[in-house]
Structures are given as structure tokens and as C-alpha cells.
mmCIF file as gemmi writes it, N, C-alpha and C atoms, coordinates in Angstrom:
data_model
loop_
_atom_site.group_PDB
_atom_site.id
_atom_site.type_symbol
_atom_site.label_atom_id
_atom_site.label_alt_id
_atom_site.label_comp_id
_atom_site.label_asym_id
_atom_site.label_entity_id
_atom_site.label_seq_id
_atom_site.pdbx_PDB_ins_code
_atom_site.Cartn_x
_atom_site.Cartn_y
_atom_site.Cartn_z
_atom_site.occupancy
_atom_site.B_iso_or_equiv
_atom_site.pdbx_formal_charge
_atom_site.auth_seq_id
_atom_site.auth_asym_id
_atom_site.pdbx_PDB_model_num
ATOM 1 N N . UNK Axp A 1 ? 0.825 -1.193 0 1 0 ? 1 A 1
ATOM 2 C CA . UNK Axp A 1 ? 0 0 0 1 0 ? 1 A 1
ATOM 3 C C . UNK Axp A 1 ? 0.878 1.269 0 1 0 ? 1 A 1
ATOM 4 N N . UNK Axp A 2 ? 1.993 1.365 0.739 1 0 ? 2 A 1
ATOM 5 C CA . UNK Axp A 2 ? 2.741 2.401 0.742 1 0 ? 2 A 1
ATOM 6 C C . UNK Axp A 2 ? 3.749 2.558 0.081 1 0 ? 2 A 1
ATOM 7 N N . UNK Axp A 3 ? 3.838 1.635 -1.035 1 0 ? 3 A 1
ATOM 8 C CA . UNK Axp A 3 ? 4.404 1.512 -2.563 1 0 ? 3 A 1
ATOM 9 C C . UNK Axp A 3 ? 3.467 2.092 -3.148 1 0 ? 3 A 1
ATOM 10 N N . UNK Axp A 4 ? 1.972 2.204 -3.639 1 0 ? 4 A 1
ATOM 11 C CA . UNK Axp A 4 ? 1.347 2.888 -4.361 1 0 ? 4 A 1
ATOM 12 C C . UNK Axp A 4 ? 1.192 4.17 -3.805 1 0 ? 4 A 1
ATOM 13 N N . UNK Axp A 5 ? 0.9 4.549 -2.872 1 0 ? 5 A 1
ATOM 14 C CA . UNK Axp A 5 ? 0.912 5.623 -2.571 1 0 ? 5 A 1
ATOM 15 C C . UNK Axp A 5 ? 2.818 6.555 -2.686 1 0 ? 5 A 1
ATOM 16 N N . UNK Axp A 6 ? 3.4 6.181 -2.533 1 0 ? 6 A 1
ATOM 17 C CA . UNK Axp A 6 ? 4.879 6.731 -3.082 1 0 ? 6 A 1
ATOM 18 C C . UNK Axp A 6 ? 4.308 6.678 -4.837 1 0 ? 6 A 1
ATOM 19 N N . UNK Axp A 7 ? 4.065 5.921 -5.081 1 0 ? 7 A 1
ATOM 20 C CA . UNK Axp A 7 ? 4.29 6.237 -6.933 1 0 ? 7 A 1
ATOM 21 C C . UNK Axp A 7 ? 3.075 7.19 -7.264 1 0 ? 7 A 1
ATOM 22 N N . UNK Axp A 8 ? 1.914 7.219 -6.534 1 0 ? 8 A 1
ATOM 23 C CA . UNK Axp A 8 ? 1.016 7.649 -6.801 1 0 ? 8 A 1
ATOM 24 C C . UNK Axp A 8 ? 1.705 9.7 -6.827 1 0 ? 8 A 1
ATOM 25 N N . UNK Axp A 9 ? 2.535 9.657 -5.966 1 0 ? 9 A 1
ATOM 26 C CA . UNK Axp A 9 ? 2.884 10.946 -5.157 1 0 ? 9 A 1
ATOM 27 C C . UNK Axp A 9 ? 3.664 11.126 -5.978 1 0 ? 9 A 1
ATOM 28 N N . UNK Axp A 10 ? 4.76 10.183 -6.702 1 0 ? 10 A 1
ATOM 29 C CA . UNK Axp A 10 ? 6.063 10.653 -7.372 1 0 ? 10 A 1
ATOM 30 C C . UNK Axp A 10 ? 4.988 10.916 -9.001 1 0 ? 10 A 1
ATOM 31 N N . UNK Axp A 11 ? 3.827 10.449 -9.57 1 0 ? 11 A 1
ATOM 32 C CA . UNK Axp A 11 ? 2.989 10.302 -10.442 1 0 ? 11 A 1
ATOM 33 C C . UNK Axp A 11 ? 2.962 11.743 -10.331 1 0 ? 11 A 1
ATOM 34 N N . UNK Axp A 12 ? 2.215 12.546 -9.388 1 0 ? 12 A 1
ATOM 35 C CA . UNK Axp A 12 ? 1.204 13.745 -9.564 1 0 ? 12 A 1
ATOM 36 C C . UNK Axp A 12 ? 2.249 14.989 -9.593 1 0 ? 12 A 1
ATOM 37 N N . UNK Axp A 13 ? 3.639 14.852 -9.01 1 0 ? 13 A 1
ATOM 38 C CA . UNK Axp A 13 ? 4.797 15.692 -9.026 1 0 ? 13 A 1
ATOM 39 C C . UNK Axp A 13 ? 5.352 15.858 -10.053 1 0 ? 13 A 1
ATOM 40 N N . UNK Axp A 14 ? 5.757 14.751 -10.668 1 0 ? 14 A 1
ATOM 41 C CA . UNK Axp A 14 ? 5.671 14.54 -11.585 1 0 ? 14 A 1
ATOM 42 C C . UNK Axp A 14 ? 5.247 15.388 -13.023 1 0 ? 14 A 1
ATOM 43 N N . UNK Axp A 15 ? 3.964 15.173 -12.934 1 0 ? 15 A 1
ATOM 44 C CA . UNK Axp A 15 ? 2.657 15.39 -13.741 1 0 ? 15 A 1
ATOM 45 C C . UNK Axp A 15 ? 2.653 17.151 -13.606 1 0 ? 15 A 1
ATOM 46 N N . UNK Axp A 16 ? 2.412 17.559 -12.676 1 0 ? 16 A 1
ATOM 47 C CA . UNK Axp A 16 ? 2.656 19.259 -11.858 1 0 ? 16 A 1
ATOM 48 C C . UNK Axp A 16 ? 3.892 19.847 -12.752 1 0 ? 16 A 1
ATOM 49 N N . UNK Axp A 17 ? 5.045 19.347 -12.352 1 0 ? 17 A 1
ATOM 50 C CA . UNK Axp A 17 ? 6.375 19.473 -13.216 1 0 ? 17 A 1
ATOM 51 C C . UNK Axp A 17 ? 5.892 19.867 -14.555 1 0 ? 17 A 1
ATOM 52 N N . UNK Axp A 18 ? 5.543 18.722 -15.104 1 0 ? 18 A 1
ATOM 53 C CA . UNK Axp A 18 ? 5.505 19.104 -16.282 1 0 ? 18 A 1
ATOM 54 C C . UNK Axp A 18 ? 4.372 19.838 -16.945 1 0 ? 18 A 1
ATOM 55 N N . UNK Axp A 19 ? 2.989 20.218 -16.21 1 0 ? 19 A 1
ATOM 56 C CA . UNK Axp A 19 ? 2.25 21.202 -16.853 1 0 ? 19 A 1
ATOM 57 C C . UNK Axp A 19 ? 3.315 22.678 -16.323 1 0 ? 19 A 1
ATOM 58 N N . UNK Axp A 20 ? 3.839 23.061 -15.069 1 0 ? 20 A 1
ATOM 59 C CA . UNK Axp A 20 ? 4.709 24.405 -15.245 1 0 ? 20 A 1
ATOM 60 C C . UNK Axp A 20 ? 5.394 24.49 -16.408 1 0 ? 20 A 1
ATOM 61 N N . UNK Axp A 21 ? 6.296 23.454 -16.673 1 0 ? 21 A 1
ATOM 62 C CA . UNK Axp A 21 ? 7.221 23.243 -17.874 1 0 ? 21 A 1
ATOM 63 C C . UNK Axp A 21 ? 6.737 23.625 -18.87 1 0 ? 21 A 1
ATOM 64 N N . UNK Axp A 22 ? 5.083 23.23 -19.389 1 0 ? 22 A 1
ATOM 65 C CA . UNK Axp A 22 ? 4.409 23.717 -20.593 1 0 ? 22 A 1
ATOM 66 C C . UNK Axp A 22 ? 3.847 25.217 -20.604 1 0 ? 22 A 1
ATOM 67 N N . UNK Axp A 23 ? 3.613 25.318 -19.22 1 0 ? 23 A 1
ATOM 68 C CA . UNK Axp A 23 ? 3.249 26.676 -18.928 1 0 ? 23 A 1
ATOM 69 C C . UNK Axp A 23 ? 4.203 27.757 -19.333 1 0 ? 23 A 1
ATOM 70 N N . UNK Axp A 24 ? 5.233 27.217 -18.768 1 0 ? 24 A 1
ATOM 71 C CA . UNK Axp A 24 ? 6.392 27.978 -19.165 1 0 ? 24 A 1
ATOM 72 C C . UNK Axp A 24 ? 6.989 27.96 -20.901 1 0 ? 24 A 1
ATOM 73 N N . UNK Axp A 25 ? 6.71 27.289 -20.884 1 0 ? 25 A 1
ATOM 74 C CA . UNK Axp A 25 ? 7.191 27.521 -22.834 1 0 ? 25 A 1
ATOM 75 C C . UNK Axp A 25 ? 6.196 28.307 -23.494 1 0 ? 25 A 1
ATOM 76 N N . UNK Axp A 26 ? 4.732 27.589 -23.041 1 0 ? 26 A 1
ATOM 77 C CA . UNK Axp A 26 ? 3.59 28.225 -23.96 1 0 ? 26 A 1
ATOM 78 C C . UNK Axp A 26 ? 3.761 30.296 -23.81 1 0 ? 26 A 1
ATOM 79 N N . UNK Axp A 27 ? 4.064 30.611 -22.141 1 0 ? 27 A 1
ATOM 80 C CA . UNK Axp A 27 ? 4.313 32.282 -22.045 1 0 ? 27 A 1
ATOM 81 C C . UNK Axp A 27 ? 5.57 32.356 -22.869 1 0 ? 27 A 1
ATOM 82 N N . UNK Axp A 28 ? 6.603 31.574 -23.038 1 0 ? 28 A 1
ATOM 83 C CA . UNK Axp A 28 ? 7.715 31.883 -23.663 1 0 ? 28 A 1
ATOM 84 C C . UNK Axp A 28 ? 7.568 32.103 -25.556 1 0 ? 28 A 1
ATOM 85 N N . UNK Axp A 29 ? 6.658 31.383 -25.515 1 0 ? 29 A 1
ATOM 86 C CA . UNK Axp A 29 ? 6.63 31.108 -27.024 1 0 ? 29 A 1
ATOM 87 C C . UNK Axp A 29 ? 5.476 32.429 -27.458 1 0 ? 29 A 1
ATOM 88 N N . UNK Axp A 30 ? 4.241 32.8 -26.554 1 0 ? 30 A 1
ATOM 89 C CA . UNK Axp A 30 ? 3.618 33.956 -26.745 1 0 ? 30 A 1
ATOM 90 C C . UNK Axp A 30 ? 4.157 35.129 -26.914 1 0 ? 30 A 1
ATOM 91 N N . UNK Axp A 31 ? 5.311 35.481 -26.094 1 0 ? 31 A 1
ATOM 92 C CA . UNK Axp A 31 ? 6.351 36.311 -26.352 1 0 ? 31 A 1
ATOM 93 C C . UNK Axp A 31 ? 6.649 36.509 -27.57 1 0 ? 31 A 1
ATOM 94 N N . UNK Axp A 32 ? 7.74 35.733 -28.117 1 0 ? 32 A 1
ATOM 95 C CA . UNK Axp A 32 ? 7.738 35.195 -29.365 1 0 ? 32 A 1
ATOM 96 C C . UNK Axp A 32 ? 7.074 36.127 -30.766 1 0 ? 32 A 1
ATOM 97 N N . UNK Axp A 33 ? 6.036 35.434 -30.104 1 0 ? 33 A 1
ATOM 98 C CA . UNK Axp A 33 ? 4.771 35.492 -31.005 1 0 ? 33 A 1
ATOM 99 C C . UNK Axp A 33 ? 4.268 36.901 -31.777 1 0 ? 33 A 1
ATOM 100 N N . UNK Axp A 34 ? 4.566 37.442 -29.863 1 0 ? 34 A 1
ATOM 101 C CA . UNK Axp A 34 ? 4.47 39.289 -30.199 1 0 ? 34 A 1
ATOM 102 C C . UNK Axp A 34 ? 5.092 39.906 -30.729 1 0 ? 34 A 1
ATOM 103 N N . UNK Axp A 35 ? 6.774 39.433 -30.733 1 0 ? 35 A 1
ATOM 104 C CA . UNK Axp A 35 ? 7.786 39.774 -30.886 1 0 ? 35 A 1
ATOM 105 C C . UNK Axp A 35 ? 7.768 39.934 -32.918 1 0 ? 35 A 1
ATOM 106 N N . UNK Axp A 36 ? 7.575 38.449 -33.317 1 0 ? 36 A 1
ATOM 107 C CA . UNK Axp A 36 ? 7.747 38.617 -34.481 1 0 ? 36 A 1
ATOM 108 C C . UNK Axp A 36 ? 6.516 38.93 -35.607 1 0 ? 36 A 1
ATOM 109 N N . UNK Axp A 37 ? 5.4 39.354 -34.546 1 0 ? 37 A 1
ATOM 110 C CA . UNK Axp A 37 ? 4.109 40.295 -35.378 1 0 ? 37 A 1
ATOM 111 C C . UNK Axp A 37 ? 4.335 41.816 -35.253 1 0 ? 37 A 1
ATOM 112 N N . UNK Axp A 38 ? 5.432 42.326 -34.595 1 0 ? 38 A 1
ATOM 113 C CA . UNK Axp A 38 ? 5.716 43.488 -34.315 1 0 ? 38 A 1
ATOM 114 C C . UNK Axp A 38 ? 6.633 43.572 -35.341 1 0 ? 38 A 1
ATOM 115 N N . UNK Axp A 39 ? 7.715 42.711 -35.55 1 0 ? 39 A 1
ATOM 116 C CA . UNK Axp A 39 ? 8.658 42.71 -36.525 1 0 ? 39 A 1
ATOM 117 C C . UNK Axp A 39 ? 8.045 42.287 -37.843 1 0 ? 39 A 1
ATOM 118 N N . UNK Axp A 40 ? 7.493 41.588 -38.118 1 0 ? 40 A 1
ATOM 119 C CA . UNK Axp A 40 ? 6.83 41.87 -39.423 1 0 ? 40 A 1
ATOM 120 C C . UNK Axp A 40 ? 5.994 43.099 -40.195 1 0 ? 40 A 1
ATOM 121 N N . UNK Axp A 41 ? 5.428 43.644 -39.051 1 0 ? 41 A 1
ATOM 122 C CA . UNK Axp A 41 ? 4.463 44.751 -39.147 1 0 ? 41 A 1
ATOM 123 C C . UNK Axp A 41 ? 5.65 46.153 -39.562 1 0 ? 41 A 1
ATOM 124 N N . UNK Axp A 42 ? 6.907 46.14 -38.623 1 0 ? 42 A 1
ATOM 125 C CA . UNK Axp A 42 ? 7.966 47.152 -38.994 1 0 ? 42 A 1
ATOM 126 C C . UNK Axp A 42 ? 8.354 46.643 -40.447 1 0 ? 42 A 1
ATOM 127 N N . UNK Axp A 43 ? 8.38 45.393 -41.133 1 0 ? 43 A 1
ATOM 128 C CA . UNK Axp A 43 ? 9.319 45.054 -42.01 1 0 ? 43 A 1
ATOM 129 C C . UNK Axp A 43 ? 8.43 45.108 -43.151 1 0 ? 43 A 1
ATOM 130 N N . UNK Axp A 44 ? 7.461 45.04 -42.78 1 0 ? 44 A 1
ATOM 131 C CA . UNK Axp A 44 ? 5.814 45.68 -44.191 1 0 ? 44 A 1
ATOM 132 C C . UNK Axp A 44 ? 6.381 47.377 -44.412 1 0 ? 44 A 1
ATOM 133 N N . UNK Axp A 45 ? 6.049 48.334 -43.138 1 0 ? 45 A 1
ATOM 134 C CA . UNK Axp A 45 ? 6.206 49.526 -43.055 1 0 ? 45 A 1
ATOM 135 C C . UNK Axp A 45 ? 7.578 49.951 -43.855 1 0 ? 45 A 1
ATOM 136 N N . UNK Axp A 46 ? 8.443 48.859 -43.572 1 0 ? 46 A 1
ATOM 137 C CA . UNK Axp A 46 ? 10.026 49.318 -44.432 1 0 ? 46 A 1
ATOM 138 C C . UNK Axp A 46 ? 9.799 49.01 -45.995 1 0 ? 46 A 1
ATOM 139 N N . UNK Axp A 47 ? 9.1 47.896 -46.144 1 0 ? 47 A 1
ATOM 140 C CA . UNK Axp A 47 ? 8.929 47.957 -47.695 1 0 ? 47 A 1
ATOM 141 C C . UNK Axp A 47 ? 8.257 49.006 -48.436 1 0 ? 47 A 1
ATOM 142 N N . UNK Axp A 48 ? 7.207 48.76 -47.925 1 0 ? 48 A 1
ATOM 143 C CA . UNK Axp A 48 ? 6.215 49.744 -48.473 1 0 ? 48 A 1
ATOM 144 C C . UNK Axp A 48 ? 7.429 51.174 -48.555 1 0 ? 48 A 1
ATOM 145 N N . UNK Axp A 49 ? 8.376 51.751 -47.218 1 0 ? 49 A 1
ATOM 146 C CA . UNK Axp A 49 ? 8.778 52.839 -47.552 1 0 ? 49 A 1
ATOM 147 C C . UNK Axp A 49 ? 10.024 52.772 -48.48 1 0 ? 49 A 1
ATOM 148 N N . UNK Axp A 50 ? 10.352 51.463 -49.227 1 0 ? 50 A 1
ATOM 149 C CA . UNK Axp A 50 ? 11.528 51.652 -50.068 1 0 ? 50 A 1
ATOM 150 C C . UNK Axp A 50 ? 11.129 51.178 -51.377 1 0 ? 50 A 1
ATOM 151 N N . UNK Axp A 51 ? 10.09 51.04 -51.322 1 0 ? 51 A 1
ATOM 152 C CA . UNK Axp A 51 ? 9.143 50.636 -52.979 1 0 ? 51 A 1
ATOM 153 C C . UNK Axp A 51 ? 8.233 52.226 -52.905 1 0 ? 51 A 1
ATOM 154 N N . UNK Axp A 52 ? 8.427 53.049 -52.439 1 0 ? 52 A 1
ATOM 155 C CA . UNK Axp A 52 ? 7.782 54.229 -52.462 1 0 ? 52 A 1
ATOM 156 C C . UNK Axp A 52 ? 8.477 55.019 -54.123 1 0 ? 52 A 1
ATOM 157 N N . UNK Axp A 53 ? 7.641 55.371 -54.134 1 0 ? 53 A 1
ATOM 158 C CA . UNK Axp A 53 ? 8.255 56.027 -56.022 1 0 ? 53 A 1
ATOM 159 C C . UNK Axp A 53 ? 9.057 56.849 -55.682 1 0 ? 53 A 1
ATOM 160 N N . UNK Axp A 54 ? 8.548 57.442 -55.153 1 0 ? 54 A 1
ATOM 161 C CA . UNK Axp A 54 ? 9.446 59.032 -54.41 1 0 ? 54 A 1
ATOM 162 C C . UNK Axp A 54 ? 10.636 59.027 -53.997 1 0 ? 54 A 1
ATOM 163 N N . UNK Axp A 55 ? 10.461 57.989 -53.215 1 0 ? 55 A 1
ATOM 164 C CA . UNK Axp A 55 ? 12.033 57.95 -52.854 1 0 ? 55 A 1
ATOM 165 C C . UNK Axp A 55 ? 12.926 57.089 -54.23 1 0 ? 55 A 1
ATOM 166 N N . UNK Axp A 56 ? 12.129 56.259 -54.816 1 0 ? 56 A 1
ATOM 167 C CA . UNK Axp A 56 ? 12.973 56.024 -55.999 1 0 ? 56 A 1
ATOM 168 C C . UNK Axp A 56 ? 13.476 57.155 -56.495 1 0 ? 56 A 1
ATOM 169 N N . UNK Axp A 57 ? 12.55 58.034 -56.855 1 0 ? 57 A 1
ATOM 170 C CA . UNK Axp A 57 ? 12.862 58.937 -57.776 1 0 ? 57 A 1
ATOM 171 C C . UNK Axp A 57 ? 14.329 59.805 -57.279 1 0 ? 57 A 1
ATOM 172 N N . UNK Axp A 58 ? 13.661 60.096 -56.138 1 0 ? 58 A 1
ATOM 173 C CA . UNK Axp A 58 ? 14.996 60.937 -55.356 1 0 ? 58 A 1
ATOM 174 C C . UNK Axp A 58 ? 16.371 60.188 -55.094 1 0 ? 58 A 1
ATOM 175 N N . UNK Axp A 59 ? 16.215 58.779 -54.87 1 0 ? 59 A 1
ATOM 176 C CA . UNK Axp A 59 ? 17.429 58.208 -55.136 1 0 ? 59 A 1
ATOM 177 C C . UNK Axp A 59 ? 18.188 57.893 -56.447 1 0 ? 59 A 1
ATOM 178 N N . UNK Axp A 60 ? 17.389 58.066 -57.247 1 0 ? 60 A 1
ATOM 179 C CA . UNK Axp A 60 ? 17.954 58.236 -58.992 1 0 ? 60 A 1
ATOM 180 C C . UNK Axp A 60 ? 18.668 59.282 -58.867 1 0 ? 60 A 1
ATOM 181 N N . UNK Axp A 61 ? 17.846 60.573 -58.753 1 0 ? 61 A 1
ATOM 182 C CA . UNK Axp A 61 ? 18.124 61.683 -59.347 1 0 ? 61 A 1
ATOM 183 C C . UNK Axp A 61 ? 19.678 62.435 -58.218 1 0 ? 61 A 1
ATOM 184 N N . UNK Axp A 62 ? 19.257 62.217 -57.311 1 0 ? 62 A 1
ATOM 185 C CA . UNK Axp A 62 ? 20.159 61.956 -56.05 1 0 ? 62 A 1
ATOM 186 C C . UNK Axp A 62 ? 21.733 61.309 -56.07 1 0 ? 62 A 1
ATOM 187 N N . UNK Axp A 63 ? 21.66 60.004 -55.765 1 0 ? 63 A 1
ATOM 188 C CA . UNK Axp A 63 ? 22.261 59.347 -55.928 1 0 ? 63 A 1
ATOM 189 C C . UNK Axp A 63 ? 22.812 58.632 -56.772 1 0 ? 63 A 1
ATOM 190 N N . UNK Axp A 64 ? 22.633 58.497 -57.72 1 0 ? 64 A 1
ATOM 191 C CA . UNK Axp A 64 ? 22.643 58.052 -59.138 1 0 ? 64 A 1
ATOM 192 C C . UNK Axp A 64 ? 22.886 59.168 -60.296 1 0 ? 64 A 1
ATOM 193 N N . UNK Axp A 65 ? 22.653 60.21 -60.368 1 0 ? 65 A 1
ATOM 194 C CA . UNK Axp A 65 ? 22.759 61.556 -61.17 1 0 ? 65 A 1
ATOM 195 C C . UNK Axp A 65 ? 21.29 61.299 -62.431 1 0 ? 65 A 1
ATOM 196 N N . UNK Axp A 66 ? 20.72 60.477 -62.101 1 0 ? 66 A 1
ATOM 197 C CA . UNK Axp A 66 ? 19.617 59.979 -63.2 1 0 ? 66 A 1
ATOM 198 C C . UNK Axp A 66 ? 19.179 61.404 -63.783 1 0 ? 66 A 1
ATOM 199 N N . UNK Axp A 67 ? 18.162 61.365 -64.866 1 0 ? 67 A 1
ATOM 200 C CA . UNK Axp A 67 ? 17.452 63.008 -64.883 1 0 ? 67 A 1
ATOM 201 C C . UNK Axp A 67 ? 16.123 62.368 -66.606 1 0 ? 67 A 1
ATOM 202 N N . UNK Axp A 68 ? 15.328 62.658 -66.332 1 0 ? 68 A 1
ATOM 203 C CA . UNK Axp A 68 ? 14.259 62.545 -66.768 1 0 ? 68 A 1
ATOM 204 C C . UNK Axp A 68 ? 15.526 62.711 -68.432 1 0 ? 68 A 1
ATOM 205 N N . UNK Axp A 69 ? 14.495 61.921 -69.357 1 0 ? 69 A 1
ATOM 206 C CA . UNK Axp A 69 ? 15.724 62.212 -70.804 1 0 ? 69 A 1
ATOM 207 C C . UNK Axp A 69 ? 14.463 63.664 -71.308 1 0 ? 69 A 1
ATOM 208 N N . UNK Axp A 70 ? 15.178 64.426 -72.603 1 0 ? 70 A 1
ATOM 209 C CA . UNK Axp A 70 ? 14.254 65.4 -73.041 1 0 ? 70 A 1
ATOM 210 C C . UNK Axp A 70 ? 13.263 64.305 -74.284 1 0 ? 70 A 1
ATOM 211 N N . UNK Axp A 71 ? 12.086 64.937 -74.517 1 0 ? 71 A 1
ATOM 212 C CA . UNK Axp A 71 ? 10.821 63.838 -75.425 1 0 ? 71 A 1
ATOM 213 C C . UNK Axp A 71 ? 11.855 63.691 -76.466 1 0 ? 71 A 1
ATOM 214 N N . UNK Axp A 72 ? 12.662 64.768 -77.131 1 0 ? 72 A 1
ATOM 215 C CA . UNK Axp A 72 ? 13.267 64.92 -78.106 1 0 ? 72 A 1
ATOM 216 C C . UNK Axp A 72 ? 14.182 63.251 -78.237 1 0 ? 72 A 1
ATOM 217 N N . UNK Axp A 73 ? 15.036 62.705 -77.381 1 0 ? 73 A 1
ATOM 218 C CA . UNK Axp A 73 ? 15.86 61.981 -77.727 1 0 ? 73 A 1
ATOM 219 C C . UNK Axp A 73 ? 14.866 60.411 -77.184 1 0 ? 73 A 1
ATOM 220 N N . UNK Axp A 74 ? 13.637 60.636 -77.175 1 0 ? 74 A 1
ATOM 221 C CA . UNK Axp A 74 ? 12.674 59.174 -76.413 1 0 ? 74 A 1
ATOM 222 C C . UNK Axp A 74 ? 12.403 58.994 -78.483 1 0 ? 74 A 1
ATOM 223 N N . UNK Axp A 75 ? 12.423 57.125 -78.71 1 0 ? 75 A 1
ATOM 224 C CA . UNK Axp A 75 ? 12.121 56.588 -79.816 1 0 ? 75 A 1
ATOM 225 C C . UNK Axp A 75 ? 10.874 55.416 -78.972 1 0 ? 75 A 1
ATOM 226 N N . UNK Axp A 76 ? 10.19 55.368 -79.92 1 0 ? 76 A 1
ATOM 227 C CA . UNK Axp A 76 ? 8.985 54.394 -79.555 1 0 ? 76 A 1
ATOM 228 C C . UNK Axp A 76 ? 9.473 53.138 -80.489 1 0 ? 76 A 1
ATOM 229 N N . UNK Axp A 77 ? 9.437 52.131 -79.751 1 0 ? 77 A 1
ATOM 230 C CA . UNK Axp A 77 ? 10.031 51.28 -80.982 1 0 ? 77 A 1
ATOM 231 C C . UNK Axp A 77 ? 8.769 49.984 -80.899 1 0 ? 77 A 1
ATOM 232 N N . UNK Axp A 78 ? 7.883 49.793 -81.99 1 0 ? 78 A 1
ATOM 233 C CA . UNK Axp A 78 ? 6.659 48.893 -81.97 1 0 ? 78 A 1
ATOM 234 C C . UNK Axp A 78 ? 7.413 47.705 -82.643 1 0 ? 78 A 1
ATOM 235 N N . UNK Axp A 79 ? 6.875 46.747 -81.856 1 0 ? 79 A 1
ATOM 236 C CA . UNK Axp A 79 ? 6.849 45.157 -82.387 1 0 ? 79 A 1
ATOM 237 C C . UNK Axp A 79 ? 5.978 44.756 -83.723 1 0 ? 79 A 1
ATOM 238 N N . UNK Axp A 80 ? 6.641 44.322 -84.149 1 0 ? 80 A 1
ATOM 239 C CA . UNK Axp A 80 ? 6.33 44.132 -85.79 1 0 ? 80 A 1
ATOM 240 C C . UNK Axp A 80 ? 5.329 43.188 -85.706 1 0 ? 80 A 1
């Protein structure tokens, strides 16, 4: 009898153990969770601001020396 009751006891300690253990990952992993919906949400906001025309434009014209050509030297060239 006091063999089952020891296993019964080492059973439920046991058992305790390991729902904290899950407890503890599941808050760890929610973290996580927040962590990389926050970072996605910044990494949308960064695209969107480097696919922005504007700043294309300004980084052409900017950085690049780009400059609109005059109509004069634009050829349309149609597919036959």
C-alpha cells in the first residue's frame, strides 16, 4: 500500500512538473509570437517605404545623377 501511494505521489509531481514546464514555454513562445508580429508589421512599413516612387525617384536623381531624358531623344520602338 505504501508503494502505491509513493508512486502515486512521485505520479502527480511529476505530472505538476511538467504542466509548469508547458506553462512555461507556452508564455515563452507567446512572447515570441508578439515579438515577431511586431517585426513583421515594422518590415511591411520598411517595404512599403523603399518601394515608395518618391524615394525612388529621389534616389535616382540623387544618388545616381539619373534626370528625366528630353521627349526629343525618347524613340517608340513597336513590335512588328
Amino acid at each position: 500500500m505504501v508503494f502505491l501511494l509513493v508512486g502515486v505521489a512521485v505520479f502527480y509531481v511529476w505530472s505538476h512538473a511538467q504542466v509548469v514546464r508547458v506553462g512555461m514555454r507556452l508564455s515563452e513562445l507567446k512572447k515570441e509570437q508578439v515579438r515577431l508580429t511586431e517585426e513583421r508589421q515594422r518590415l511591411k512599413m520598411e517595404q512599403i517605404s523603399l518601394l515608395s516612387l518618391k524615394r525612388i525617384e529621389t534616389y535616382a536623381s540623387t544618388k545616381l545623377g539619373m534626370v528625366y531624358p528630353e521627349p526629343s531623344v525618347i524613340r517608340v520602338v513597336r513590335e512588328p
